[in-house]
N, C-alpha and C positions, 0 to 999 in steps of 0.2 A: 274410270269412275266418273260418273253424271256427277254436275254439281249444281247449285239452284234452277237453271234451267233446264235440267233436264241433259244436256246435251252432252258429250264428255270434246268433241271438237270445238265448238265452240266456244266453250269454258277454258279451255287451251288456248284459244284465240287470244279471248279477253283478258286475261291473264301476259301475253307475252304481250300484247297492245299497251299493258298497264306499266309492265315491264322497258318497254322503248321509251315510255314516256318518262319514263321516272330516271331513268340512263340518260337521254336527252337534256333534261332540266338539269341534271347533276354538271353535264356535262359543259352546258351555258354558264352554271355557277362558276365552277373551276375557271373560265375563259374572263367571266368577268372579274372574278379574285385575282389573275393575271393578268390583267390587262388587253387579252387578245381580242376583246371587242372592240377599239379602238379608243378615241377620246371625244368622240361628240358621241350626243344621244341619236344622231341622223346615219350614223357608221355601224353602230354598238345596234340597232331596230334594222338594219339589214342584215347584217350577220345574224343576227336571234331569227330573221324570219325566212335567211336560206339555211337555216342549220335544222329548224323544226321541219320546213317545204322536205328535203331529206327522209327524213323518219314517216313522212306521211307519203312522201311517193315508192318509199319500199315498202308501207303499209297495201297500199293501194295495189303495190305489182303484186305482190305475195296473195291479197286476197282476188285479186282477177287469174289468176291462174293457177 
């Protein structure tokens, strides 16, 4: 089933897109409620920015092929 745009693929897309992301963020949360981001803000801004880099480069393979 098409949903606002029209598309019923695409609507699946954005939707599992919406999905990674909100899993991701959860997922940072937990890490930092445990401690697993380290103890500087300089430790804690690398791990958040190769934990999100991840989700967008399976983004990116998934959507190029």
């Amino acid at each position: 089933m098409a949903g606002p745009n029209g598309n019923a693929a695409s609507d699946a897309e954005a939707h599992r897109m919406i999905d990674e992301k909100m899993t991701a963020a959860l997922q940072l949360q937990m890490a930092m409620l445990t401690g697993r981001l380290g103890t500087t803000p300089a430790t804690a801004t690398k791990k958040i920015i190769r934990h999100y880099s991840r989700t967008v480069r399976a983004n990116r393979k998934r959507l190029a092929g």
